[in-house]
C-alpha positions in Angstrom: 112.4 83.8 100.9 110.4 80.3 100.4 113.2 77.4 99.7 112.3 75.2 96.4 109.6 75.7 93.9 107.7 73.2 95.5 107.5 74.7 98.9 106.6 78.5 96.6 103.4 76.3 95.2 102.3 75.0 98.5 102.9 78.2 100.5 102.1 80.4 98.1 100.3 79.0 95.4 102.9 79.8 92.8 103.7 77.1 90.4 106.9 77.0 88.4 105.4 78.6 85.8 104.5 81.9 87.5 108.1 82.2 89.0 109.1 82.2 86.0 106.5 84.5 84.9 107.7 86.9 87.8 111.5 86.7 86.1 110.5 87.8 83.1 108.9 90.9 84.1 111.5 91.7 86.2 113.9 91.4 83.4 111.4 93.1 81.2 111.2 96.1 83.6 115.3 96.4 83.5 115.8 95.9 80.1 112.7 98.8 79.4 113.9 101.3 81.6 117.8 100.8 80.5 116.7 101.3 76.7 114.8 104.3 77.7 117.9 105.6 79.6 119.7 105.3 76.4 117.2 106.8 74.6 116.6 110.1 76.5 120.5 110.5 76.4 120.3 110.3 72.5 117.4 112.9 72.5 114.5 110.7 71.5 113.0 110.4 75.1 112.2 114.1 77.1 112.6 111.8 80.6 113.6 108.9 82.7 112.6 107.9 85.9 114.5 104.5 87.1 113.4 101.7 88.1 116.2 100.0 88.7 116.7 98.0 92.0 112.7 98.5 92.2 111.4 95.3 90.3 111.0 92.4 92.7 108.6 94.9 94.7 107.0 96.0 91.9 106.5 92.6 90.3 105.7 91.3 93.5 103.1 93.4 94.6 101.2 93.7 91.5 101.1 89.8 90.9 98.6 89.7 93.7 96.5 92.2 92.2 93.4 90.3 89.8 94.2 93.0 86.6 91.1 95.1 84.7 89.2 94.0 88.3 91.4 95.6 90.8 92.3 99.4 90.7 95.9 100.9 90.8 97.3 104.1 91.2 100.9 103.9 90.9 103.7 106.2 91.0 106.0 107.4 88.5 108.7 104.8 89.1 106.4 101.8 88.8 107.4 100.5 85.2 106.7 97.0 86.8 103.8 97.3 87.9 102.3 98.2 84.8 103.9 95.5 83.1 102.6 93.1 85.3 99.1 94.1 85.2 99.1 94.0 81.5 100.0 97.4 79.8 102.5 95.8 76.8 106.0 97.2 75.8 104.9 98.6 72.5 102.4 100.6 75.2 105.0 101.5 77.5 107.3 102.6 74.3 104.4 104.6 73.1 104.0 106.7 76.2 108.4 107.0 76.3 107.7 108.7 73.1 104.3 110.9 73.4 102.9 109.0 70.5 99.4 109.4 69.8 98.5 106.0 70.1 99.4 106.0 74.4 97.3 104.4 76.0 98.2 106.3 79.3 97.5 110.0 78.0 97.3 109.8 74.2 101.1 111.4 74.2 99.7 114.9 76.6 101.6 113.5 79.5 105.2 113.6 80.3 107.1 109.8 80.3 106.4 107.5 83.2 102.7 109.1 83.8 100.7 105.8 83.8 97.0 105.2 83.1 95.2 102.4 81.1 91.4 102.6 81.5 91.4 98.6 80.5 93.4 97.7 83.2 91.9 99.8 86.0 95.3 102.0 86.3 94.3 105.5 87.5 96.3 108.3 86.0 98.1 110.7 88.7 100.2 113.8 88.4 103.5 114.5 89.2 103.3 116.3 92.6 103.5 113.9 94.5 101.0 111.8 97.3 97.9 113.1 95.1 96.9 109.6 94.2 96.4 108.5 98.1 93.0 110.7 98.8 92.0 109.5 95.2 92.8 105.7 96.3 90.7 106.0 99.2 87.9 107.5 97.6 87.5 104.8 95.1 87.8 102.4 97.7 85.0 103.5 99.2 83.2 103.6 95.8 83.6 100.1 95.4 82.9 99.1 99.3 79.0 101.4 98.8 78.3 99.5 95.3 79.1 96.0 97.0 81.9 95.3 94.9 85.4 93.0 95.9 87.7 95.1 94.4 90.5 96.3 96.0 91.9 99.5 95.5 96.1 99.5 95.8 98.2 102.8 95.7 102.1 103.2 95.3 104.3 106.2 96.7 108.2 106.4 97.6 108.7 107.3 101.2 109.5 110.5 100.8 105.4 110.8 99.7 104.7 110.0 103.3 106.1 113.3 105.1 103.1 114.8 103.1 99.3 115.7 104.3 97.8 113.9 101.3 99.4 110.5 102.8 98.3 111.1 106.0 95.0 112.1 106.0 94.2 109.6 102.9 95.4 106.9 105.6 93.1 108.3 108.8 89.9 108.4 105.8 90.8 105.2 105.2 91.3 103.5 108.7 88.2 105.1 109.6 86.0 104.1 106.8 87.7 100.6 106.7 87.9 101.2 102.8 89.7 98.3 100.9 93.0 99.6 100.0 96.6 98.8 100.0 99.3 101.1 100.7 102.6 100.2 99.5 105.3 102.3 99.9 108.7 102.0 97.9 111.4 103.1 100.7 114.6 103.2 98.5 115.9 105.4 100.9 115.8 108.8 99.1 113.5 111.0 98.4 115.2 112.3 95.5 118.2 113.9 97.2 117.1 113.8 101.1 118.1 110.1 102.8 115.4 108.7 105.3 117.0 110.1 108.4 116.7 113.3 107.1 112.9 113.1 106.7 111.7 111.4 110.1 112.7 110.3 113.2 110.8 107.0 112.7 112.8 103.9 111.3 110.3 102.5 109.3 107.9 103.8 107.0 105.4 100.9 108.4 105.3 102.5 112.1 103.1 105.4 110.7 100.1 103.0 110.7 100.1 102.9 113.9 98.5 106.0 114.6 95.8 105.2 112.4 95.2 101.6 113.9 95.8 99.6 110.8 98.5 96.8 110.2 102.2 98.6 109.0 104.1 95.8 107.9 107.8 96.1 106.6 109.3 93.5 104.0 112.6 92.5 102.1 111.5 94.6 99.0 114.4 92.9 97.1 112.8 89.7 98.0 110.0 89.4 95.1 108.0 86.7 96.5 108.2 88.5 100.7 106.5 91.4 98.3 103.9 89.0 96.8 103.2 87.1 100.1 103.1 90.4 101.9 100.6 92.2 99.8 98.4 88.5 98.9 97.6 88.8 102.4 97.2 92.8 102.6 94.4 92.0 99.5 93.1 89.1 101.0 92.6 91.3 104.4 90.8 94.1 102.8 88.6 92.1 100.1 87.2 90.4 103.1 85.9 93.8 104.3 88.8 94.1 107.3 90.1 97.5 105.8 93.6 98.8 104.7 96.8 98.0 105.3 100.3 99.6 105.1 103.2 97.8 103.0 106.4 99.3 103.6 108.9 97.7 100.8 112.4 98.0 101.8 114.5 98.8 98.1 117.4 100.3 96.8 117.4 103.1 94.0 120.8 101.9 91.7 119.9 104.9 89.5 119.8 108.7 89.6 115.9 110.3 90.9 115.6 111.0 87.2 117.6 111.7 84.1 117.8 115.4 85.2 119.3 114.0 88.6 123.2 114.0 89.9 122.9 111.3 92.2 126.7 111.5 92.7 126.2 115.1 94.6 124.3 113.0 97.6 125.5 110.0 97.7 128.7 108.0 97.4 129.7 105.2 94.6 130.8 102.8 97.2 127.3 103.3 98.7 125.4 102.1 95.6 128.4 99.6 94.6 127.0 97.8 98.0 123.9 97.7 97.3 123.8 96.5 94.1 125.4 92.8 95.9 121.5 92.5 96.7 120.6 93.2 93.1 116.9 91.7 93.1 117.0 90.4 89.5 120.6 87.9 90.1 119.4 87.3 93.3 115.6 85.9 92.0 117.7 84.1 89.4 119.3 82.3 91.6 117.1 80.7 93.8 114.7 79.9 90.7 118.4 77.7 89.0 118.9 76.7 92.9 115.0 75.8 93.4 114.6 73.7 89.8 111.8 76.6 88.1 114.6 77.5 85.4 117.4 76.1 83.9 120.4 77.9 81.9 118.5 76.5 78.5 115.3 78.8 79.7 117.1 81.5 81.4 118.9 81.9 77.9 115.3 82.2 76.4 113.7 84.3 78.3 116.6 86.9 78.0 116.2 86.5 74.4 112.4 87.6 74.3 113.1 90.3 76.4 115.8 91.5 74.3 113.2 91.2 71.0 110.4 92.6 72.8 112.4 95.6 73.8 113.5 95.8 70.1 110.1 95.6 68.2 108.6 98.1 70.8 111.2 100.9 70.5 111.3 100.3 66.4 107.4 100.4 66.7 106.6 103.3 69.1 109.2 105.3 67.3 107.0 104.9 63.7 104.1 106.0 65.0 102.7 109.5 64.5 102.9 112.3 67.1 99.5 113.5 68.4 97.6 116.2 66.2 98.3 119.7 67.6 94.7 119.9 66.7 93.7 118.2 69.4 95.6 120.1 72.1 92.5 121.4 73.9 90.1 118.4 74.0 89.9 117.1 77.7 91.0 120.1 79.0 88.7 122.4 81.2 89.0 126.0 80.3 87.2 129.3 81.3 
């Protein structure tokens, strides 16, 4: 990690007002996805998915994305990365509980299913590495019309043991496409650890058999995620092709609310991890480095805290969608 706030602006062009901007969101995405934890177990919420342990490579990676220009396709985990391109609690809330106002699917799609046409955030579905073929394609789309967008795409490693990854990454080496493969290696892929899946130790190596950068990084560290995936974007909107991002995290939580993590996986293993909790540890070095003080960090926790609030009381109030409308969109014989 980059020592002071000073030598974060010069390196990375980060002032002290995006760190901070960077703990926020990372609070933000922790206190969302706890409140919608609580909710599903009071019946409110069909589903979780958590994020937890996930932020810093979440937050990280999608601050170097230019949002409503650049296109996303994320996976069902990435809370933060929606949050940090611009979709807003109240929208988030909305989508928790299949309001008709959701902005990701008008309340058809199941919780943690993103999409925001405003913000250039593909929708996916829940089998999983679907979205990589897609992210190519609309790569390409934007490399034929001339365009500098850059096209990123999220999946956990467990995504990458599947066809869709690979040949989405041999389209894209050959075609050069601009896109940005980030992969969220907590370790898991739900129930199966990493040893289990491949004989490989990193996720990063596969690139090399498609002849485009792998690059592995701290994914607890938010701004080696930023710096990481700056330069990944950097790379491809210059027209030098796609690159591999393998994020190295920890999953504190269950796969999902229907998940017994416990049956897989021992207590004293995730009581371990947690000592590299990204949020404290981001904290920290911002006290440490002079970008926040007790006064602000007081603050910030404050708005969070409110923000969660007013969403959950808003989404909550608003009208389920009109069983009327339960065909439109849908293609039928």
């Amino acid at each position: 990690m980059v020592v002071g706030e000073r030598e974060a602006r010069h390196v990375l062009g980060l002032g002290a007002a995006d760190l901070r901007r960077m703990y926020y969101l990372m609070l933000l995405t922790r206190a969302i996805y706890q409140r919608v934890d609580l909710l599903t177990r009071q019946g409110k919420v069909l589903f979780s998915l958590s994020s937890d342990g996930h932020e810093a490579a979440q937050v990280g990676s999608a601050t170097a994305l230019r949002p409503g220009k650049d296109f996303c396709l994320p996976y069902y985990r990435d809370l933060g990365v929606v949050l940090t391109l611009g979709m807003t609690p109240r929208e988030v809330m909305l989508n928790m509980f299949s309001r008709e106002g959701d902005p990701n699917s008008g309340g058809r799609q199941m919780p943690f299913h993103w999409g925001c046409s405003r913000l250039r955030i593909i929708t996916h579905s829940s089998p999983v590495a679907t979205q990589i073929p897609h992210a190519v394609g609309i790569a390409l789309a934007s490399r034929i019309r001339d365009e500098d967008d850059v096209t990123v795409c999220y999946f956990g490693e467990g995504t990458t043991s599947k066809g869709d990854f690979h040949e989405g990454l041999n389209f894209a080496a050959v075609l050069k496409t601009p896109t940005v493969f980030i992969c969220e290696n907590n370790g898991y892929a739900i129930s199966v650890p990493q040893h289990k899946q491949m004989v490989v130790a990193d996720v990063a190596q596969r690139a090399q058999a498609y002849g485009i950068p792998g690059v592995t990084v701290d994914g607890l560290d938010v701004l080696e995620v930023y710096r990481a995936t700056l330069d990944a974007v950097q790379r491809a909107r210059r027209g030098e092709g796609p690159t591999l991002i393998e994020a190295r995290v920890y999953r504190y939580g269950a796969h999902t609310s229907n998940d017994d993590d416990r049956r897989y996986r021992a207590r004293e293993e995730v009581e371990e991890a947690r000592k590299g909790d990204p949020v404290p540890r981001f904290r920290q070095y911002l006290l440490e480095g002079g970008a926040l003080d007790e006064a602000t960090d007081q603050e910030v926790k404050r708005r969070v805290e409110a923000e969660v609030d007013d969403a959950t009381e808003y989404a909550e109030a608003q009208p389920h969608p009109d069983p009327k409308d339960v065909r439109l969109h849908v293609l039928a014989p």
